[in-house]
PDB file as gemmi writes it, atoms N, CA and C in Angstrom:
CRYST1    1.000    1.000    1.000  90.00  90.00  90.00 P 1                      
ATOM      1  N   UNK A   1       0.787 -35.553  53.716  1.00  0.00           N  
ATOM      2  CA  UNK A   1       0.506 -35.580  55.145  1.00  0.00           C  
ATOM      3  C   UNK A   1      -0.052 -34.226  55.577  1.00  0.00           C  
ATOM      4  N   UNK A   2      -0.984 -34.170  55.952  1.00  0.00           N  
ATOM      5  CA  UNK A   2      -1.764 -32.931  56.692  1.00  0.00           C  
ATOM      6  C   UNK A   2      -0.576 -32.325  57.916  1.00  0.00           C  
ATOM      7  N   UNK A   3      -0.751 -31.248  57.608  1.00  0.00           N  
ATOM      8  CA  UNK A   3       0.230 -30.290  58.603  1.00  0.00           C  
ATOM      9  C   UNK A   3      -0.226 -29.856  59.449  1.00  0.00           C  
ATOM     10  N   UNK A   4      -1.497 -28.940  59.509  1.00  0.00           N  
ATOM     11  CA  UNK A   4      -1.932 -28.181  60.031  1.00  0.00           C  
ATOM     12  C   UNK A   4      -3.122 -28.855  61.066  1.00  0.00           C  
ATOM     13  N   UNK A   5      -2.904 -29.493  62.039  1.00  0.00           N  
ATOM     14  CA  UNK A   5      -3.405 -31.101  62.453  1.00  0.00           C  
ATOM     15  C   UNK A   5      -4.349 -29.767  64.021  1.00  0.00           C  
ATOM     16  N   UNK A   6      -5.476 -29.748  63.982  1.00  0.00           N  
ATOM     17  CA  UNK A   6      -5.609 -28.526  65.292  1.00  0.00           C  
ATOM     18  C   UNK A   6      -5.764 -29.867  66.531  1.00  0.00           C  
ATOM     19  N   UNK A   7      -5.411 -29.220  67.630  1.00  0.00           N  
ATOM     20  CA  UNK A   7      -5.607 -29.854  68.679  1.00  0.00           C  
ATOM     21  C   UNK A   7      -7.173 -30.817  69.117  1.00  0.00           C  
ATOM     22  N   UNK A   8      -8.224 -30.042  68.466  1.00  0.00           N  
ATOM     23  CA  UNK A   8      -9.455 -30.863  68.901  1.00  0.00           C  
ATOM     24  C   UNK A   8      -9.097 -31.526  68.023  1.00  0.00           C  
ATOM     25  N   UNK A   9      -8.925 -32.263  66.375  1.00  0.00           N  
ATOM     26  CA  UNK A   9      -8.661 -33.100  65.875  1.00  0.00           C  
ATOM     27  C   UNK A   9      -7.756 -34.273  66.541  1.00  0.00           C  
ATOM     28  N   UNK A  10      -6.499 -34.144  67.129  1.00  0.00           N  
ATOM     29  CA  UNK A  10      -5.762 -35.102  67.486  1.00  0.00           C  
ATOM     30  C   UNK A  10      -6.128 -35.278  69.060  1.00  0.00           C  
ATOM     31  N   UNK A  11      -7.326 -34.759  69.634  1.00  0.00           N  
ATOM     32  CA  UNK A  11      -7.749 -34.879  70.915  1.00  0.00           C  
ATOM     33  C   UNK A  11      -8.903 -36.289  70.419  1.00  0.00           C  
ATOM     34  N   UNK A  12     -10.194 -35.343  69.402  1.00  0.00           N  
ATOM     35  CA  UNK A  12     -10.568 -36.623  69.002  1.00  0.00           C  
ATOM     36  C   UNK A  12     -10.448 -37.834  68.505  1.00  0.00           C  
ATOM     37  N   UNK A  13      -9.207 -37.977  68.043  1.00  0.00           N  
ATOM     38  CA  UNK A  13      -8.301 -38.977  67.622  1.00  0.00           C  
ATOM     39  C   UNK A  13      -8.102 -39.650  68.688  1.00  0.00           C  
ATOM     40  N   UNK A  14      -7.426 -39.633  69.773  1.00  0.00           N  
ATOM     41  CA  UNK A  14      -6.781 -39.963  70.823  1.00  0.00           C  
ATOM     42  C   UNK A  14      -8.180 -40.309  71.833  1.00  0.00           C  
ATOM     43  N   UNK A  15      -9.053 -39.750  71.470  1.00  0.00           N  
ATOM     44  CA  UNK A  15     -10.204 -40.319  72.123  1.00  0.00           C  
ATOM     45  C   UNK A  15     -11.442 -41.860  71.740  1.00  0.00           C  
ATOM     46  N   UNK A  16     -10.854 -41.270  70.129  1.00  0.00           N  
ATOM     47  CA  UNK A  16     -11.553 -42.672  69.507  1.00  0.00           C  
ATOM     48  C   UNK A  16     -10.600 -44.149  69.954  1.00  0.00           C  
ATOM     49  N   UNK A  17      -9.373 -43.579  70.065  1.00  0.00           N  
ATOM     50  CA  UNK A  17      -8.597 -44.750  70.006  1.00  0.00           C  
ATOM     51  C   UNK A  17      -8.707 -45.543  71.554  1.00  0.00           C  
ATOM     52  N   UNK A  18      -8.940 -44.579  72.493  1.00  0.00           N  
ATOM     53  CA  UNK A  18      -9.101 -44.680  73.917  1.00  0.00           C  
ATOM     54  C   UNK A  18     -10.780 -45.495  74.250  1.00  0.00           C  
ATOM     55  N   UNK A  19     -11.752 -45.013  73.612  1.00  0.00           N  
ATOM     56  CA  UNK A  19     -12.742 -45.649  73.640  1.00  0.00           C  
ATOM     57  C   UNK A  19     -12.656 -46.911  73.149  1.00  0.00           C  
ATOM     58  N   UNK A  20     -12.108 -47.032  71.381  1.00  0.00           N  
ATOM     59  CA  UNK A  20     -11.838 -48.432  71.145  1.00  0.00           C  
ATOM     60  C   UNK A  20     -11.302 -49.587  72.161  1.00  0.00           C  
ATOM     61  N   UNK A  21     -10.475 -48.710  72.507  1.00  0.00           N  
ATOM     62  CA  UNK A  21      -9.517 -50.689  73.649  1.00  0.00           C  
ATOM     63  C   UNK A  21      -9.806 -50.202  74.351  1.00  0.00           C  
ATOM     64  N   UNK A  22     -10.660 -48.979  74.975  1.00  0.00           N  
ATOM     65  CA  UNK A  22     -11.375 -49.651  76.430  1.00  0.00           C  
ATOM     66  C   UNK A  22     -10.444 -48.960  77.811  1.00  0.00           C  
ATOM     67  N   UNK A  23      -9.324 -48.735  77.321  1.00  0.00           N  
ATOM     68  CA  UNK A  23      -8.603 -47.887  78.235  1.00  0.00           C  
ATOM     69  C   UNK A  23      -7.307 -47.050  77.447  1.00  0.00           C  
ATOM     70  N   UNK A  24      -6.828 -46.339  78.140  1.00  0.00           N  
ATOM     71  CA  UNK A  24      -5.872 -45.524  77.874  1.00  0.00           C  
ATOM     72  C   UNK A  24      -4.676 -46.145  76.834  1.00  0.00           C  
ATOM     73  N   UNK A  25      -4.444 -45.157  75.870  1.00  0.00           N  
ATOM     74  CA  UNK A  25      -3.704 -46.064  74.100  1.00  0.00           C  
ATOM     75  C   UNK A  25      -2.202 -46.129  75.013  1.00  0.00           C  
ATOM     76  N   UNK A  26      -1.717 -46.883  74.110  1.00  0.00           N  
ATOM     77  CA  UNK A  26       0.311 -46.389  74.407  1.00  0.00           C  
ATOM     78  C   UNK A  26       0.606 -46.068  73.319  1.00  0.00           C  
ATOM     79  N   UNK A  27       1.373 -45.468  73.296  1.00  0.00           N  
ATOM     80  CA  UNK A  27       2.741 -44.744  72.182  1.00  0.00           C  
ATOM     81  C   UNK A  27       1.926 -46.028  70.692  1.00  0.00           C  
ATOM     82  N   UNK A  28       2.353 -47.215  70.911  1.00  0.00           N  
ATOM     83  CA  UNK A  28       2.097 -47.743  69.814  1.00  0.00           C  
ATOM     84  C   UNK A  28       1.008 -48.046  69.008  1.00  0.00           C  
ATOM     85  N   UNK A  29      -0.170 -47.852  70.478  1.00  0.00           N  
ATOM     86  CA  UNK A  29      -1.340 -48.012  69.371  1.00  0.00           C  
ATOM     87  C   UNK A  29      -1.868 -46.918  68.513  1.00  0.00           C  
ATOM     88  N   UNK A  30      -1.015 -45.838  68.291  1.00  0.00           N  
ATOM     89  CA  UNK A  30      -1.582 -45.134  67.665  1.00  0.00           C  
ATOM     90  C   UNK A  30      -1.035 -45.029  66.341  1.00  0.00           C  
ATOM     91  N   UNK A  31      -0.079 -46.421  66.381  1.00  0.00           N  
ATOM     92  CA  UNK A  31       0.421 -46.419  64.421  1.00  0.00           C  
ATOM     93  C   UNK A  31      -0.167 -47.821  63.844  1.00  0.00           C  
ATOM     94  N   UNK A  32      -1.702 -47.377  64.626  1.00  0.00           N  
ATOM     95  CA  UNK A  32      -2.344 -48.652  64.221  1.00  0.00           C  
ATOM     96  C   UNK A  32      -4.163 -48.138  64.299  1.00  0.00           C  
ATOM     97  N   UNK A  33      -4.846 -48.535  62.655  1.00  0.00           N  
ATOM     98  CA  UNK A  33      -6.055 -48.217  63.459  1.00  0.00           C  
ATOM     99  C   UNK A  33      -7.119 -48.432  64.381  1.00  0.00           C  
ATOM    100  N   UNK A  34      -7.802 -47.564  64.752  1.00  0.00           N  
ATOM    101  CA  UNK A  34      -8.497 -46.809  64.395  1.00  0.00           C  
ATOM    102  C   UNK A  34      -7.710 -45.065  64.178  1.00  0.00           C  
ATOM    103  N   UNK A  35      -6.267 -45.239  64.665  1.00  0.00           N  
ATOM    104  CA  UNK A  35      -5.711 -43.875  64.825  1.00  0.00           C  
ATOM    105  C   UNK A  35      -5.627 -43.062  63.286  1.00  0.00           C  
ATOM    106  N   UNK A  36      -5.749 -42.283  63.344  1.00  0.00           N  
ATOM    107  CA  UNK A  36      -5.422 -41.334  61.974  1.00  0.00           C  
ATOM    108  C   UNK A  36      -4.121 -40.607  62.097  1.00  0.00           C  
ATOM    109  N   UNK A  37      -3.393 -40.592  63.195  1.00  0.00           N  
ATOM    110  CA  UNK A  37      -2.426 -39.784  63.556  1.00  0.00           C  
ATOM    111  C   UNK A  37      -1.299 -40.556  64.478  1.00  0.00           C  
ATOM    112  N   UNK A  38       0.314 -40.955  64.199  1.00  0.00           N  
ATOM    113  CA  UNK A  38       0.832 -41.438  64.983  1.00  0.00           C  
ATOM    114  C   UNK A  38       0.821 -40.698  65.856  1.00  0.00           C  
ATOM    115  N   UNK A  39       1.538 -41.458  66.926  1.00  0.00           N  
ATOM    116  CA  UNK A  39       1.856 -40.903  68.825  1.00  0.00           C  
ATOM    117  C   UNK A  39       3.234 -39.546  68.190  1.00  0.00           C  
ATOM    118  N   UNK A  40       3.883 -40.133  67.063  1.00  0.00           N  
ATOM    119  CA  UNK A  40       5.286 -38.891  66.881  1.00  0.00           C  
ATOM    120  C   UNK A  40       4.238 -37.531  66.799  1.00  0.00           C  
ATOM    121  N   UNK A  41       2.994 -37.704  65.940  1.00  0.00           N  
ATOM    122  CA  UNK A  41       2.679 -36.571  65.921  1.00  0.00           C  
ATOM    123  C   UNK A  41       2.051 -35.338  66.949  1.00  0.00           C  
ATOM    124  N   UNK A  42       1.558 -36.508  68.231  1.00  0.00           N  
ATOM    125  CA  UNK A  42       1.326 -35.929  69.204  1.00  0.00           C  
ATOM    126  C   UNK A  42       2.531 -35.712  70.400  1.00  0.00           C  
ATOM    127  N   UNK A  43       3.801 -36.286  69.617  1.00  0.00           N  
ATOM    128  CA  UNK A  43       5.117 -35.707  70.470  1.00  0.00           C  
ATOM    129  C   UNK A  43       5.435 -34.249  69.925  1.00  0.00           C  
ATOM    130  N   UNK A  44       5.536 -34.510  68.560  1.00  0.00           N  
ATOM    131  CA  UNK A  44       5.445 -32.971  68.178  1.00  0.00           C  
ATOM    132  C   UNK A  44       5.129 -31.806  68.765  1.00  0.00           C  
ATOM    133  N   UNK A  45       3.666 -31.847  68.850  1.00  0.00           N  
ATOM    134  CA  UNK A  45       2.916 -30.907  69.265  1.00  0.00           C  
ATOM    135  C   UNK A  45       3.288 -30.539  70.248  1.00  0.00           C  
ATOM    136  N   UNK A  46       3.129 -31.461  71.093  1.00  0.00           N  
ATOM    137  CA  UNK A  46       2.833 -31.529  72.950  1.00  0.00           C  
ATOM    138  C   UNK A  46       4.109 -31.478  73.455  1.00  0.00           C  
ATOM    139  N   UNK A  47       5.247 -31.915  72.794  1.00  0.00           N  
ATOM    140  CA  UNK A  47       6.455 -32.587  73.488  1.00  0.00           C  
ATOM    141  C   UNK A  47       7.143 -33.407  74.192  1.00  0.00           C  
ATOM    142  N   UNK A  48       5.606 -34.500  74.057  1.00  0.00           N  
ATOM    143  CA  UNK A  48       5.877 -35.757  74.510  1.00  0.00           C  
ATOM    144  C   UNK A  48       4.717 -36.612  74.426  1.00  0.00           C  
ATOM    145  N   UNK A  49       4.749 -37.579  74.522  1.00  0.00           N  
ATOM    146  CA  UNK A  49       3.832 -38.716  74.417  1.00  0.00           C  
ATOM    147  C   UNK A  49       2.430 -38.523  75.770  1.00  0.00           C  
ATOM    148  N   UNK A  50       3.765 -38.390  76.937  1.00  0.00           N  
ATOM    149  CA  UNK A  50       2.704 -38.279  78.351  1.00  0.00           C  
ATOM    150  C   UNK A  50       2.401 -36.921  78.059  1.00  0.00           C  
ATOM    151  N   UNK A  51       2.892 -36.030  78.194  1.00  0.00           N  
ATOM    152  CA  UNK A  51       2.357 -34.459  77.873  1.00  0.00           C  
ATOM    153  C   UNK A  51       1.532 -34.393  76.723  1.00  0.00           C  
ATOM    154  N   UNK A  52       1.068 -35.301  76.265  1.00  0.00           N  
ATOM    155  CA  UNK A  52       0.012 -35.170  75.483  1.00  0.00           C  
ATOM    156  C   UNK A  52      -1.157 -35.670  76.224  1.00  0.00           C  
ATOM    157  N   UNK A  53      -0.998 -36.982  76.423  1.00  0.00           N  
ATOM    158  CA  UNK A  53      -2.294 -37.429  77.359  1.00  0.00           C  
ATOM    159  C   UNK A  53      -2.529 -36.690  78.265  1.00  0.00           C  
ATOM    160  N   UNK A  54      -1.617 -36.115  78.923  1.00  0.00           N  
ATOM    161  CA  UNK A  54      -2.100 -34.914  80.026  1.00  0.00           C  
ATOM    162  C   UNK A  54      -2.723 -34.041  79.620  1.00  0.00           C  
ATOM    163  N   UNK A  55      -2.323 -33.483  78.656  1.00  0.00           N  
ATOM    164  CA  UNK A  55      -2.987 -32.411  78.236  1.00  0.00           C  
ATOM    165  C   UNK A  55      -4.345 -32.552  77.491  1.00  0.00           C  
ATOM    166  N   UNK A  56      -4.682 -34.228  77.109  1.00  0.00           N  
ATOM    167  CA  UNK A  56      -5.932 -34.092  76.563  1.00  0.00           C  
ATOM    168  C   UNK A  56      -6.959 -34.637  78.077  1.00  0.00           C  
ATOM    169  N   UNK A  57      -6.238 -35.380  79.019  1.00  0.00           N  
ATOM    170  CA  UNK A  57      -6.807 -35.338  80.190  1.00  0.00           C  
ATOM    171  C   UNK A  57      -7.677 -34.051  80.588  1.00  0.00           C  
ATOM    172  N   UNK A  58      -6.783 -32.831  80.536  1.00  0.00           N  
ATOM    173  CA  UNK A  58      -6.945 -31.907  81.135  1.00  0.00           C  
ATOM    174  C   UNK A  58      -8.440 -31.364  80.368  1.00  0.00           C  
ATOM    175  N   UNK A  59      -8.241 -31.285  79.566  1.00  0.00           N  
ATOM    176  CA  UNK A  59      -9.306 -31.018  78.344  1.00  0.00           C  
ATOM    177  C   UNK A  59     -10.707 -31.867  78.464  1.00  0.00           C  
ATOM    178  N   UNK A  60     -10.650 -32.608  78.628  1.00  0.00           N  
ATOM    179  CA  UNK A  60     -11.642 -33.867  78.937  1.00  0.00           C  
ATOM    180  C   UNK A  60     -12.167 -33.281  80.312  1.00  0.00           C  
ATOM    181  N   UNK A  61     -11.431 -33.222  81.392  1.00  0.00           N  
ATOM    182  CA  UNK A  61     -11.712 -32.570  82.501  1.00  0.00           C  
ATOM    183  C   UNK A  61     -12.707 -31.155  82.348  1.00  0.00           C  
ATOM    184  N   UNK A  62     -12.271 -30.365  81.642  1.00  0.00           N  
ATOM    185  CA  UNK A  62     -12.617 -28.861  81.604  1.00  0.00           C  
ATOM    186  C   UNK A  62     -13.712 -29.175  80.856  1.00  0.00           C  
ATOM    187  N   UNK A  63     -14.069 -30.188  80.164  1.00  0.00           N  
ATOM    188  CA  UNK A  63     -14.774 -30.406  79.235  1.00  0.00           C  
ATOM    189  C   UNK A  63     -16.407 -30.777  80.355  1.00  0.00           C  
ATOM    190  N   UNK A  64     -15.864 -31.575  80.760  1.00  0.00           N  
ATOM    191  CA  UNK A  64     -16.958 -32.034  81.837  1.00  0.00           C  
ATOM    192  C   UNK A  64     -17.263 -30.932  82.889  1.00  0.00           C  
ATOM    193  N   UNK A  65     -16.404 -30.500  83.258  1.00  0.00           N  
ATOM    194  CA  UNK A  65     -16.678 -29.137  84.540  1.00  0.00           C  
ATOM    195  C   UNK A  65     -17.188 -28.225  83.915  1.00  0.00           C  
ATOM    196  N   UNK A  66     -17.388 -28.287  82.378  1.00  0.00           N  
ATOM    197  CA  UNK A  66     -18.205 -26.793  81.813  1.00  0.00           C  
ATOM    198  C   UNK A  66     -19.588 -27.806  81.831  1.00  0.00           C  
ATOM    199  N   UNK A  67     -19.743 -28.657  81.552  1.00  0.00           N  
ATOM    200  CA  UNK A  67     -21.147 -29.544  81.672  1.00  0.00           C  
ATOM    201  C   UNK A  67     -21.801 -29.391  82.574  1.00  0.00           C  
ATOM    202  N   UNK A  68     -21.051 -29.790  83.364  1.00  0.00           N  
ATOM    203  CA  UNK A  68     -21.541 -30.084  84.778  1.00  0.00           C  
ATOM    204  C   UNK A  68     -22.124 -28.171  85.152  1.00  0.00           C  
ATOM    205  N   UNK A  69     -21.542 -27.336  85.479  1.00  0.00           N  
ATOM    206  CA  UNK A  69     -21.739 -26.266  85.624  1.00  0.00           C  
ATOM    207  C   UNK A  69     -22.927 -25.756  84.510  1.00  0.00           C  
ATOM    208  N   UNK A  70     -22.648 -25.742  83.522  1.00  0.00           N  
ATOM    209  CA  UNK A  70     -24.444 -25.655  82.460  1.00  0.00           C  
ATOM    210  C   UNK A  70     -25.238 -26.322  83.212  1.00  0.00           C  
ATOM    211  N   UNK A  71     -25.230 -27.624  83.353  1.00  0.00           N  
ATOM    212  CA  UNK A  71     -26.357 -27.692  83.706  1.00  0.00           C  
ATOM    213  C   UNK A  71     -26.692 -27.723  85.141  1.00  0.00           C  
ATOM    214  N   UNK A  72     -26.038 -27.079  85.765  1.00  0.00           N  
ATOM    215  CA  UNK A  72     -25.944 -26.260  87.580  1.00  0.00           C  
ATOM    216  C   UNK A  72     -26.572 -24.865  86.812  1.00  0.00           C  
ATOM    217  N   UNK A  73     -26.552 -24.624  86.075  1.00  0.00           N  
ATOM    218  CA  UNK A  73     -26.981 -23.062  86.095  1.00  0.00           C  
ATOM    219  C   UNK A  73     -28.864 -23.158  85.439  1.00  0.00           C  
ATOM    220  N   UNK A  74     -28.195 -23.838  84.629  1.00  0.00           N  
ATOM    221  CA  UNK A  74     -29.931 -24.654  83.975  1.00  0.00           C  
ATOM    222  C   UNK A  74     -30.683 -24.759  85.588  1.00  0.00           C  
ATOM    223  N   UNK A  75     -30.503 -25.662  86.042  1.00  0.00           N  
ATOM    224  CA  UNK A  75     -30.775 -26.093  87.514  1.00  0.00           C  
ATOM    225  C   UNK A  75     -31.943 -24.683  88.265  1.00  0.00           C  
ATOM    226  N   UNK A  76     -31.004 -23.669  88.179  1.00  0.00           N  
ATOM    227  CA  UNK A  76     -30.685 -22.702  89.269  1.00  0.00           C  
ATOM    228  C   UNK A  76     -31.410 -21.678  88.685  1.00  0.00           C  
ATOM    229  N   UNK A  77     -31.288 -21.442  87.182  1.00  0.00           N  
ATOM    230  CA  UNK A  77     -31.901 -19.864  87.111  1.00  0.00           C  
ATOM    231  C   UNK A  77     -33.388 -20.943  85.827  1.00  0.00           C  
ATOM    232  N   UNK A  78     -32.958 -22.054  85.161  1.00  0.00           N  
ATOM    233  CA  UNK A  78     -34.209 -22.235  84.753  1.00  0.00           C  
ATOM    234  C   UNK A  78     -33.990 -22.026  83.587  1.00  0.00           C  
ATOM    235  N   UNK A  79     -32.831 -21.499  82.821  1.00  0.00           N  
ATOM    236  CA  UNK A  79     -32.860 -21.716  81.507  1.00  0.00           C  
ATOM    237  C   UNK A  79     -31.048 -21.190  81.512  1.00  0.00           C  
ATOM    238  N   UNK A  80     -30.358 -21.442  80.339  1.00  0.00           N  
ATOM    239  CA  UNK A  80     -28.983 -21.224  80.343  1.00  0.00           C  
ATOM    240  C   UNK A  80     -28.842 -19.988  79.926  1.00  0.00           C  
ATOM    241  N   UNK A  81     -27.114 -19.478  80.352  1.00  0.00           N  
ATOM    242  CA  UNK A  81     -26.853 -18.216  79.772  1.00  0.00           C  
ATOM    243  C   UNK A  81     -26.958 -17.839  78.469  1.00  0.00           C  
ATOM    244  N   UNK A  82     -26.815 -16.540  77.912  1.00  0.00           N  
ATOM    245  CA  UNK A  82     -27.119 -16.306  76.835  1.00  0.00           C  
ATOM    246  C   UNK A  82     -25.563 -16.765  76.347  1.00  0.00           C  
ATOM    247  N   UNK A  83     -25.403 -17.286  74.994  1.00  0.00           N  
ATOM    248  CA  UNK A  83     -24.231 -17.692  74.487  1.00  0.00           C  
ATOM    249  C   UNK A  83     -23.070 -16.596  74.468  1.00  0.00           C  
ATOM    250  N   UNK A  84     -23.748 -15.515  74.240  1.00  0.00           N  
ATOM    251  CA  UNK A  84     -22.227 -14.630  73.888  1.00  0.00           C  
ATOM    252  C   UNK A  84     -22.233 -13.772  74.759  1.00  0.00           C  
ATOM    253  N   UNK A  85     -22.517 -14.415  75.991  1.00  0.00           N  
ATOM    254  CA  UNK A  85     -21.717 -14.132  77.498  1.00  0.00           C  
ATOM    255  C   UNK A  85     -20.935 -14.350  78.225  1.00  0.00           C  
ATOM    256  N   UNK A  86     -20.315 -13.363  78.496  1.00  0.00           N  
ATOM    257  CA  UNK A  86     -18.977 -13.945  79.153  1.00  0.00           C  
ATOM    258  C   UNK A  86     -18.858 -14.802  80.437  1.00  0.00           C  
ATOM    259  N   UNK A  87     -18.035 -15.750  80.206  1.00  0.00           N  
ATOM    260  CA  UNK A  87     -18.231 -16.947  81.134  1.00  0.00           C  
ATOM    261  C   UNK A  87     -17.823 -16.282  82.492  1.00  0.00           C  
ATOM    262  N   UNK A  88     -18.634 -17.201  83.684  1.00  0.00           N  
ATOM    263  CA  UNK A  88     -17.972 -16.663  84.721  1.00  0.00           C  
ATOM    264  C   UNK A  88     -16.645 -17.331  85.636  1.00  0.00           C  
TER     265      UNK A  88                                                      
END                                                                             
């Protein structure tokens, strides 16, 4: 069993499984595939089943608000920041 499981892995996990049925997994569908990772393992981590979905919520969120903002800046100055600049 893989140990060292990083968070974008069991985010994308939890996302394939979420796209598959179309809406949000429960606890059980994730000892079933398409999952690679039970729900225990994202209790582990997270410390709970919902504190996991929250937390990949949250991620998903930040994920889109950095999008959205690239391409507000694309927009605005006409080409994006240089990469190894510090965000604002």
């Amino acid at each position: 069993m893989e140990r060292n499981i990083s968070t974008e892995a069991l985010f994308d996990n939890l996302k394939l499984v979420w796209i598959a049925k179309g809406k949000q997994p429960v606890f059980r569908d994730m000892s079933v595939p398409p999952s690679q990772y039970t729900a225990q393992t994202y209790t582990t981590r997270f410390g709970g089943w919902r504190k996991a979905l929250e937390e990949f919520v949250i991620s998903v969120n930040q994920e889109q608000n950095d999008i959205l903002s690239y391409e507000a800046e694309i927009k605005t100055t006409g080409s994006p920041r240089e990469q190894n600049a510090t965000p604002r």
